[in-house]
N, C-alpha and C positions, 0 to 999 in steps of 0.2 A: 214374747214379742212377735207380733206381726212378721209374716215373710211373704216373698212373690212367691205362690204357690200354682200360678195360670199353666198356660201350654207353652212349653219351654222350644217347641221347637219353631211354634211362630215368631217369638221372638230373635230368634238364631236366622230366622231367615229375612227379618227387618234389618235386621246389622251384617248381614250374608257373612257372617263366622260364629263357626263353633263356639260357642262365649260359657254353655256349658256344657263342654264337651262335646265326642264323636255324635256327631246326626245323621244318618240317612237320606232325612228331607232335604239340606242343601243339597245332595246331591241331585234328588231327584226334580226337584225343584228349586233351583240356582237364583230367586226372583222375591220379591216383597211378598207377604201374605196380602192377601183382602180375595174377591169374589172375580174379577176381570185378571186378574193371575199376571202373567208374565206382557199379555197385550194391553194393561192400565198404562194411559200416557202420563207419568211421573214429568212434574217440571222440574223446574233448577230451583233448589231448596235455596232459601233464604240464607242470611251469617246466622241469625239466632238458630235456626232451623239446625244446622250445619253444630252448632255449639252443643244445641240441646240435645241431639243425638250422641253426641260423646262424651255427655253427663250420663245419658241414660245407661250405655253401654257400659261404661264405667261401673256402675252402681248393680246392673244385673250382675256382673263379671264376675264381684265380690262379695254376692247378696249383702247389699248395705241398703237400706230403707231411707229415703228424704233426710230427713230429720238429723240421722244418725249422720249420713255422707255431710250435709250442709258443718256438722259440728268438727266431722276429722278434717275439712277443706278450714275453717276456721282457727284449728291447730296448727296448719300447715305454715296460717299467713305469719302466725306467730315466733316463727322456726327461723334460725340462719339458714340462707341458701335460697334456691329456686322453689317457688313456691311451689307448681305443678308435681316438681320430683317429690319434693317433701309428701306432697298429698300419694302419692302413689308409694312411699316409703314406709308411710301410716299404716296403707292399706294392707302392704305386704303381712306388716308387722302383728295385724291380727294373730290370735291364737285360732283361730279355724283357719284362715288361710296358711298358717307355716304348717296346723296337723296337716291338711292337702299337701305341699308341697313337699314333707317329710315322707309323702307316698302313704302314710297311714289311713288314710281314704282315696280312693281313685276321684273323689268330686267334692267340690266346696261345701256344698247341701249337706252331703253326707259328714266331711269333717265337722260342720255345724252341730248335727245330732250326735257323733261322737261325745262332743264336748259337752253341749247339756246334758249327756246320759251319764255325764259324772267316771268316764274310763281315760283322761287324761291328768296328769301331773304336771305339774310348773314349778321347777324348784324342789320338787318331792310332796308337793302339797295338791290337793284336787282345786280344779279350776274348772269352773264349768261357765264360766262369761264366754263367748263366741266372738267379743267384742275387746275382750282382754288384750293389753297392748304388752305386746313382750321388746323389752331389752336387750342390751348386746351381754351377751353370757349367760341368758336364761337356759337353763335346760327343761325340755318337755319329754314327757315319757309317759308310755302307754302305761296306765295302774296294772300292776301285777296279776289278780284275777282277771281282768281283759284280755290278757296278752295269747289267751287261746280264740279268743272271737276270732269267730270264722271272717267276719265283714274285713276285719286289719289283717288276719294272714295272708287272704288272698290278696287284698290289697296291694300285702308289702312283697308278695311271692310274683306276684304279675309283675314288679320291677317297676325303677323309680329313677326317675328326673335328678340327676346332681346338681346341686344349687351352690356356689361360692362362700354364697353366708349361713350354708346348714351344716356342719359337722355331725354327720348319722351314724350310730351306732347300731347294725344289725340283729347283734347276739343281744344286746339289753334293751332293744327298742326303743331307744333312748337317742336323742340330740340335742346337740346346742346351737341356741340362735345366738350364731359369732358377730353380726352385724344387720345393722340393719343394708339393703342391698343399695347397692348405685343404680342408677336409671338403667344402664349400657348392661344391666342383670337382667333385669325386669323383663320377664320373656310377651308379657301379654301386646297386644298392640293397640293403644290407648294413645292418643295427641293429648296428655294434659293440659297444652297451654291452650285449647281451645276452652276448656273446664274452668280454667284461667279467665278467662276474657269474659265467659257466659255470668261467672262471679260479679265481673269486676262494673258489670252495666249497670 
């Protein structure tokens, strides 16, 4: 399947945050890309403008493609509760997004190829969907022969994020997704009700 494969840190610097990870260029340049740099006179973006900006960022955050994002925002509506959390509940719940946040990859990209290269388990079974929705009490774990890859030791040796709803188990490489997370978890910084509204026109 298709991914954003472009210049990651133009993009980082259109939404001026890290979206995938540490950059340089923010700092050096704190400002929009294009050719007139920091002296372009930028007006007052429109609502849609303002909307569609926090679809897109959304959507890199979590490399989620059109298609795919449009169908987990159409689960969400289906869902008890607030629409927007639910859509960001979805997202968490990826299996490339919780290998990232179980620290088994330092980057989403990277937990992505983890997963299709066939070195994670769900349940004790291999899963290689990147798209795979996990449940509350699923366990994921690195496959046995993996578990010397250089890319996941250092990974998991560089040190990792405690999350509420992951229960990590060091010695077996191994966690459980306990819940899915509450909005007030959610560390990214995302307005979903604006994603909400962009929907609902």
């Amino acid at each position: 399947m298709a991914r954003y494969r472009g210049p990651k840190s133009k993009i980082a610097r259109r939404f001026n945050e890290a979206i995938f990870g540490p950059d340089k260029a923010l700092d050096k340049k704190p400002y929009g890309p294009g050719m007139h740099g920091n002296t372009r006179r930028r007006g007052k973006k429109s609502e849609y403008a303002v909307q569609l900006a926090e679809k897109q960022k959304a959507k890199y955050t979590y490399g989620v493609l059109e298609r795919q994002f449009a169908k987990t925002f159409a689960l969400a509506t289906t869902k008890r509760g607030v629409t927007g959390e639910n859509l960001l509940k979805f997202l968490e719940s990826r299996l490339d997004n919780v290998v990232y946040r179980m620290g088994i990859s330092p980057t989403r990209s990277g937990a992505r190829q983890i997963v299709l290269h066939k070195h994670i388990l769900v349940n004790g079974e291999i899963v290689n969907i990147p798209s795979y929705q996990l449940k509350a009490g699923y366990t994921v774990s690195v496959r046995e022969k993996s578990k010397s890859m250089e890319a996941i030791t250092d990974s998991l040796v560089s040190g990792r994020k405690k999350f509420g709803w992951i229960d990590w188990n060091d010695k077996e490489m191994s966690g459980i997704f306990v819940n899915m997370p509450d909005r007030s978890e959610i560390p990214e910084n995302i307005n979903e009700q604006l994603i909400v509204e962009l929907y609902s026109k």
